[in-house]
C-alpha positions as CSV (number, residue, x, y, z in Angstrom):
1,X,13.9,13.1,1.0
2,X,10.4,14.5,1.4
3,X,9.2,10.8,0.3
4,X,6.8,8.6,2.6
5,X,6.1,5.4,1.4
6,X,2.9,2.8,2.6
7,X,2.0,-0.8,2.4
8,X,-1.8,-1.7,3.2
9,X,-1.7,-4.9,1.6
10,X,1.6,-6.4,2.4
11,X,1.7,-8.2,6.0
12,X,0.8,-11.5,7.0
13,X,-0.2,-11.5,10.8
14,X,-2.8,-11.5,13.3
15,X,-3.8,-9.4,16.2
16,X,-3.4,-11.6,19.4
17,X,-6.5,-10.3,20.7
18,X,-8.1,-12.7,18.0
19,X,-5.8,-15.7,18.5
20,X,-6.6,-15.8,21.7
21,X,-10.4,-15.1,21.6
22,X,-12.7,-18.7,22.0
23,X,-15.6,-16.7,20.2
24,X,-13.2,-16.2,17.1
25,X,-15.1,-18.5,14.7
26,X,-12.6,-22.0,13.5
27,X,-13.4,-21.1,9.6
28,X,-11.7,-18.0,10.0
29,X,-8.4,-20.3,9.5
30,X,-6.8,-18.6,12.6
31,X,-5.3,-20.9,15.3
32,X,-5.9,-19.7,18.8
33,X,-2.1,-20.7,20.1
34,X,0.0,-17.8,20.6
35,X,3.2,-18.0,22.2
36,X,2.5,-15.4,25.2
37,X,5.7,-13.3,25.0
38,X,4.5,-12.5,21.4
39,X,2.0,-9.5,20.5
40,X,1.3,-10.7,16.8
41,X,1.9,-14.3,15.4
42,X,2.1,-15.0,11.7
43,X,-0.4,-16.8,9.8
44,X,1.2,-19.1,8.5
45,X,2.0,-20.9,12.1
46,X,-1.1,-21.8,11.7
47,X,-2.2,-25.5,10.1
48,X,-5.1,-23.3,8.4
49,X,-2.2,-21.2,6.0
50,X,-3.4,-22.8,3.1
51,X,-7.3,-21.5,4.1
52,X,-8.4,-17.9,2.1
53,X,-7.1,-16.2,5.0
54,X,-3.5,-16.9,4.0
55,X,-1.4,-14.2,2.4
56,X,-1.2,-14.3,-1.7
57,X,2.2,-13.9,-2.8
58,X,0.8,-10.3,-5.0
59,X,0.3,-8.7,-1.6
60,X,4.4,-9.8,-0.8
61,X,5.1,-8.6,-4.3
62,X,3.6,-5.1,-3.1
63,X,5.2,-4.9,0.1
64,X,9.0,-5.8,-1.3
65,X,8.3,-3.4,-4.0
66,X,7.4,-0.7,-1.4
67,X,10.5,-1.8,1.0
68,X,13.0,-1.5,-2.3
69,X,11.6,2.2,-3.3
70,X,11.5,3.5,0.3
71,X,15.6,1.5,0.6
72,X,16.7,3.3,-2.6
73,X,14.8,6.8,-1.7
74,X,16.0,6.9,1.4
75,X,12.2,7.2,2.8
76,X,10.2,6.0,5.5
77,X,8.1,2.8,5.1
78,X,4.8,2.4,6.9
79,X,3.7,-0.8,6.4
80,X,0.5,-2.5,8.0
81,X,2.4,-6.1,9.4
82,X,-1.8,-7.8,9.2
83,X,-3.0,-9.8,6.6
84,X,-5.8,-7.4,4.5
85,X,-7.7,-10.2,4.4
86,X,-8.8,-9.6,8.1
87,X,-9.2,-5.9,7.3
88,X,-8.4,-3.5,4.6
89,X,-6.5,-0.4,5.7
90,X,-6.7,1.5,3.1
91,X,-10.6,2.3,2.8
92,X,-12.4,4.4,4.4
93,X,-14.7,2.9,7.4
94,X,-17.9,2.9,5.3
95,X,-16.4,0.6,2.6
96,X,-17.9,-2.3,1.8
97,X,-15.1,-4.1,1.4
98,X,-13.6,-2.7,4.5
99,X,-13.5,-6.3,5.8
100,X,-13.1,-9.5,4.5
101,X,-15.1,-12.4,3.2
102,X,-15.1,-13.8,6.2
103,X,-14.7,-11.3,8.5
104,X,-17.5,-9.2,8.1
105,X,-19.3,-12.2,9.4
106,X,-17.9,-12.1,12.2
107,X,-19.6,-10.1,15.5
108,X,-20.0,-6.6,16.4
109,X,-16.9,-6.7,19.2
110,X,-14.7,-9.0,16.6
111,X,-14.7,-6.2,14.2
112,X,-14.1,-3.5,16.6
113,X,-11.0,-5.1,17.6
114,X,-9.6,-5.1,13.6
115,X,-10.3,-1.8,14.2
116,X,-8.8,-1.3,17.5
117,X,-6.1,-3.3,17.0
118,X,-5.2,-2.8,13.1
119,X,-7.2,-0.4,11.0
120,X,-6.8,2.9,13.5
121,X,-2.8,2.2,14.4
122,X,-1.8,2.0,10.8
123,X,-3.7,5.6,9.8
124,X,-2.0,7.4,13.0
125,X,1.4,6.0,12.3
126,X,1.0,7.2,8.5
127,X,-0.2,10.4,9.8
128,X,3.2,11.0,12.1
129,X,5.1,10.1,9.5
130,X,3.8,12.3,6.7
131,X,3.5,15.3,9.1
132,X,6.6,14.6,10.3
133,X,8.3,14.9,7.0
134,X,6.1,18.5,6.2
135,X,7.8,19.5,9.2
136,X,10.8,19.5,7.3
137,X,10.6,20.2,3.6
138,X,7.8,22.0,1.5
139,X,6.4,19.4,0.2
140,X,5.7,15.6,0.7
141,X,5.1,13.0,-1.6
142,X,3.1,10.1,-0.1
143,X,3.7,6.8,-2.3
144,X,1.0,4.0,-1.9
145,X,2.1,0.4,-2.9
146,X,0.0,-2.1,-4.7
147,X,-0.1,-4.7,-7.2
148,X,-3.3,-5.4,-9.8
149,X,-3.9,-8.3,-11.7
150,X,-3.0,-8.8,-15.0
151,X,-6.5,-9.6,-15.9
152,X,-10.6,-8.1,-15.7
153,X,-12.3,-11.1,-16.7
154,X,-11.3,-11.8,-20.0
155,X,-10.0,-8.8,-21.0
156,X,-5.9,-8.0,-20.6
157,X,-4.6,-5.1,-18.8
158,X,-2.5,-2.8,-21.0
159,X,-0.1,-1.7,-18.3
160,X,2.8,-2.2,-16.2
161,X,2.5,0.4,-13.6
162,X,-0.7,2.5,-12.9
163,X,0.0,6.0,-11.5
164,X,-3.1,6.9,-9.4
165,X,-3.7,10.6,-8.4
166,X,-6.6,13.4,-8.1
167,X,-7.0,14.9,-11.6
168,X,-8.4,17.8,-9.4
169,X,-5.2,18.5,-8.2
170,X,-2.8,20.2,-10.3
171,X,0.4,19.2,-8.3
172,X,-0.2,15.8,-8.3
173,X,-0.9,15.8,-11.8
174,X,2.5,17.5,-12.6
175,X,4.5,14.9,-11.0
176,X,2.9,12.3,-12.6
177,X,3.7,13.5,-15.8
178,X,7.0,14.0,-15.3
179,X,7.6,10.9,-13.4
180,X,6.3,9.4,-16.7
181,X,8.4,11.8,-18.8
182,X,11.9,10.5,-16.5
183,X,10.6,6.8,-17.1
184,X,10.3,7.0,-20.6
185,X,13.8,8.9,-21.1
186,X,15.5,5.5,-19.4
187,X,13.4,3.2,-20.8
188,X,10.3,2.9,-23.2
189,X,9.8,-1.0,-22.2
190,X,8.1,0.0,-19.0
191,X,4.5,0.8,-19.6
192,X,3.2,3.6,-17.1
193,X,-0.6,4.8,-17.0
194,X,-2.4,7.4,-15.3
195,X,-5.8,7.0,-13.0
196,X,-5.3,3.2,-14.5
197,X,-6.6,0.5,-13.8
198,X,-9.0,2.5,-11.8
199,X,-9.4,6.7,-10.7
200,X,-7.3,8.1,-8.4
201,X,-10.0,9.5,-6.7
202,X,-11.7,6.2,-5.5
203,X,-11.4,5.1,-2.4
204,X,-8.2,4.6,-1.0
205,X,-5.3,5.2,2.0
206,X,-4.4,8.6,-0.6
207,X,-8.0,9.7,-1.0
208,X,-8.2,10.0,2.8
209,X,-4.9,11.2,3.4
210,X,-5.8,14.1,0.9
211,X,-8.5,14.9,3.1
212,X,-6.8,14.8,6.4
213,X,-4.1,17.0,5.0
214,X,-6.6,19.2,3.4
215,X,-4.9,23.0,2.5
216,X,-0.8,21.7,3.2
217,X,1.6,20.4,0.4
218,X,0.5,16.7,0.6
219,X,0.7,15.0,-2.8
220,X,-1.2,11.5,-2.5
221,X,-0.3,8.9,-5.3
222,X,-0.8,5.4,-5.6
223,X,1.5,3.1,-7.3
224,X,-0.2,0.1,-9.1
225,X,2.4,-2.7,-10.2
226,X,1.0,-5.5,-12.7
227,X,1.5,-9.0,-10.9
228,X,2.5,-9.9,-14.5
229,X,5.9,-8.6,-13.4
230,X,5.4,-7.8,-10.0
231,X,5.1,-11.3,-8.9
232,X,7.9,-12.6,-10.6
233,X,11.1,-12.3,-8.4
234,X,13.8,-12.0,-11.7
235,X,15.7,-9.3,-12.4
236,X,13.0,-7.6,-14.3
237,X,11.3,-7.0,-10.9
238,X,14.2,-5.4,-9.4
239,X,15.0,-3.2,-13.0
240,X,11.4,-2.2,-13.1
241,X,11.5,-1.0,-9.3
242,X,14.8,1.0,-9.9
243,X,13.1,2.9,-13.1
244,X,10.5,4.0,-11.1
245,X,12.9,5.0,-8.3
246,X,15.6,6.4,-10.3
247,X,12.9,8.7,-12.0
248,X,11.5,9.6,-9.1
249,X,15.1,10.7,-7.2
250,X,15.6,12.7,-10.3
251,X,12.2,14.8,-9.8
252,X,12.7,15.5,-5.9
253,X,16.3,15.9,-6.4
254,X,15.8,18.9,-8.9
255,X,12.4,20.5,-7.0
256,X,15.1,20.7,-3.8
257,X,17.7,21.9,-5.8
258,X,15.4,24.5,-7.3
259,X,13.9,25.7,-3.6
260,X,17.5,25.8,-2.4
């Protein structure tokens, strides 16, 4: 399958660099107790899980969506195991929001080693894994997983899934529209937008991959699931999941079978 798949948002852990560094500030809600065979420990072995630096369950909801698609495509999943709350992986360095509430308060040398330790290894494993599948097909499609809220204040959001891509970029726009054209011949109940709830040229793990895969077949797409749904583990999650999955099987199958 010429499918990689990513989760920025899903994980839940903590570098042990920072568990184990004294200068690590106690309202960061990270324990410094690490059992020492252990590289990463899970935040919620800590008594401070209930503090802001404790997963929400929409990042989980992102993550199993991204594990069903890449179980059903057949694709590799790269997905960052640390809490985004520590660091966000998916923007680019001069983001503001590159870091945390909290943990852009943190020193000079603390953030270097979210860097070190988090931001850097997830890009270069992403990277190996998309130019590993170009090595062997024509074209990759690079899936990025995660959820939205529901709500912008007091205004609803009219959508189920959000299809994020670069307008720009006439590839990317084709598979979106017939991804959308697949999902709406098995089902009209699923809601799919494009470039919504925000553009697909914003910021983001695809916007960068674009650009370091600049003149190849790289197709960059983010996949936006409403915690309306995507929170919810019913059936509906799981039949939602498998729309967008048997749609998207049904695209790659017949490009391959085309090229063939």
């Amino acid at each position: 399958m010429c499918l990689v798949i990513s989760c920025e948002v899903g994980g839940d852990q903590v570098p042990a660099a920072l568990l184990m560094d004294p200068a690590v500030p106690p309202s960061c809600g990270i324990l410094p107790i690490l059992n020492q065979s252990l590289l990463i420990a899970p935040v919620e072995s800590s008594p401070f899980a209930g503090s802001r630096l404790s997963r929400s369950k929409s990042d989980r909801s992102a993550l199993y969506i991204a594990d069903r698609l890449a179980s059903g495509l057949n694709a590799p999943l790269v997905k960052n195991p640390f809490s985004a709350q520590l660091i966000d992986v998916g923007r680019s360095l001069h983001h503001r929001e590159l870091f945390g509430p909290l943990t852009r308060r943190w020193s000079a040398d603390q953030r270097q080693i979210l860097l070190d330790e988090v931001y850097f290894p997830h890009r270069e494993r992403l990277r190996r894994a998309i130019a590993g599948v170009m090595l062997r097909h024509s074209f990759v499609i690079h899936l990025s997983v995660r959820t939205f809220a529901s709500r912008s204040g007091t205004k609803v959001r009219r959508a189920d899934v959000g299809l994020l891509y670069d307008p720009s970029n006439q590839d990317e726009l084709d598979l979106c529209l017939d991804w959308i054209d697949e999902i709406y011949d098995e089902t009209e109940l699923l809601r799919v937008r494009r470039n919504y709830p925000r553009r697909g040229t914003h910021d983001s793990i695809t916007k960068s991959m674009r650009a370091e895969f600049a003149g190849t077949p790289y197709l960059g797409i983010e996949v936006l699931a409403n915690r309306a749904w995507a929170d919810r583990p019913v059936g509906l999650r799981d039949d939602a999941t498998d729309v967008l999955m048997g749609a998207l099987r049904a695209i790659t199958d017949q490009v391959q079978s085309n090229a063939a």
